[in-house]
C-alpha positions in Angstrom: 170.4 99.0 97.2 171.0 96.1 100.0 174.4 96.0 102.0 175.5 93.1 99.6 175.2 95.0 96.5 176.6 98.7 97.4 179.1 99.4 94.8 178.8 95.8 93.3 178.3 96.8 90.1 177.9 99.7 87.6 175.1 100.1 85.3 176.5 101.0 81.6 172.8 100.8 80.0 169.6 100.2 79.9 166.2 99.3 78.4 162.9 97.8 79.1 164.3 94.3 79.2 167.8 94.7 79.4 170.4 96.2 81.2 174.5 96.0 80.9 176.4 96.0 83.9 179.9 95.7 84.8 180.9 94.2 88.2 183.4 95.5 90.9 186.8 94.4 90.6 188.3 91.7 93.3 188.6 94.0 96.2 184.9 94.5 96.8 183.9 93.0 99.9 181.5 90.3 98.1 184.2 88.7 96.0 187.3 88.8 99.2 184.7 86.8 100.9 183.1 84.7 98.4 186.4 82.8 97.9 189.5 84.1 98.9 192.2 83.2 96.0 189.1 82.3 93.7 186.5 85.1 93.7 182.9 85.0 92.1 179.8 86.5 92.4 177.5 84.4 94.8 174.3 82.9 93.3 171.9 85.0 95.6 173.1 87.9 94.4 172.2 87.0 90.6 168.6 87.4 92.3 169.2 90.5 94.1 171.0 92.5 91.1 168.0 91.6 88.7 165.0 92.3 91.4 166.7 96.1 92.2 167.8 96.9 88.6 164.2 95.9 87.6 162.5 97.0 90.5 160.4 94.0 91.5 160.5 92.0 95.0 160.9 88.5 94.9 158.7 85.9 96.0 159.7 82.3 95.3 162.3 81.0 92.7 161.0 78.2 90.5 163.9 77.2 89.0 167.3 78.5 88.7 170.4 76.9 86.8 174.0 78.8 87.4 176.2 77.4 84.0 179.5 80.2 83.9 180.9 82.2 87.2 180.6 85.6 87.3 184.3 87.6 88.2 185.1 90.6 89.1 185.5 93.4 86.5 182.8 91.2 84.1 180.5 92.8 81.6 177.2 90.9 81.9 173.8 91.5 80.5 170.9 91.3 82.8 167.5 90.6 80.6 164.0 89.8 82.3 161.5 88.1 80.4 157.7 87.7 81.3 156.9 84.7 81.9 152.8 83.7 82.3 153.8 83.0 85.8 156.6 85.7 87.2 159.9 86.1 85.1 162.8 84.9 83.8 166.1 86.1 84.8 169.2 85.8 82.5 172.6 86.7 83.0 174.7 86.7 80.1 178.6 87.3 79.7 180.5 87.1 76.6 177.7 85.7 74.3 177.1 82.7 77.4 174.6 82.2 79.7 176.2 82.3 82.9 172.6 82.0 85.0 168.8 81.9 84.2 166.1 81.9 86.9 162.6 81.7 87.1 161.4 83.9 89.7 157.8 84.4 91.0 157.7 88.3 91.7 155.5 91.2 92.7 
């Protein structure tokens, strides 16, 4: 785990390709900072969370595409999807994408 992501989220459960977490609530030190009044989970950290809960590092992102915030206390599911070249990243909450990104990995 990175200094951004200590005690950002909660895994609830997992599989190969997916996993269900549930994020902190407002007073984690991510979403006071990232904005005050109107917290959300910051893009990089879509990337982070799926590269440590999947174990992979993260060498380029070919396309990424951010559609719903993330909030505290949110249920999202995390799934990875091989791709012929790296994966794809979604992040899904309440039946909608909220982010997908095409990551180049090792």
């Amino acid at each position: 785990m990175n200094i951004f992501t200590q005690q950002l989220y909660t895994i609830q459960s997992k599989d190969i390709t997916s996993v269900v977490i549930v994020l902190a609530d407002e007073n984690h030190p991510i979403f006071r900072a990232h904005f005050e009044g109107n917290p959300l989970l910051p893009a990089f950290l879509h990337v982070d969370i799926a590269a440590e809960i999947f174990g992979f590092e993260v060498v380029g992102i070919t396309r990424s595409k951010f559609m719903e915030p993330l909030l505290p206390n949110d249920e999202v599911v995390v799934s990875i999807e091989q791709r012929p070249v790296g994966v794809r990243i979604r992040f899904v909450r309440d039946t909608r994408i909220a982010s997908e990104i095409n990551l180049e990995i090792l």
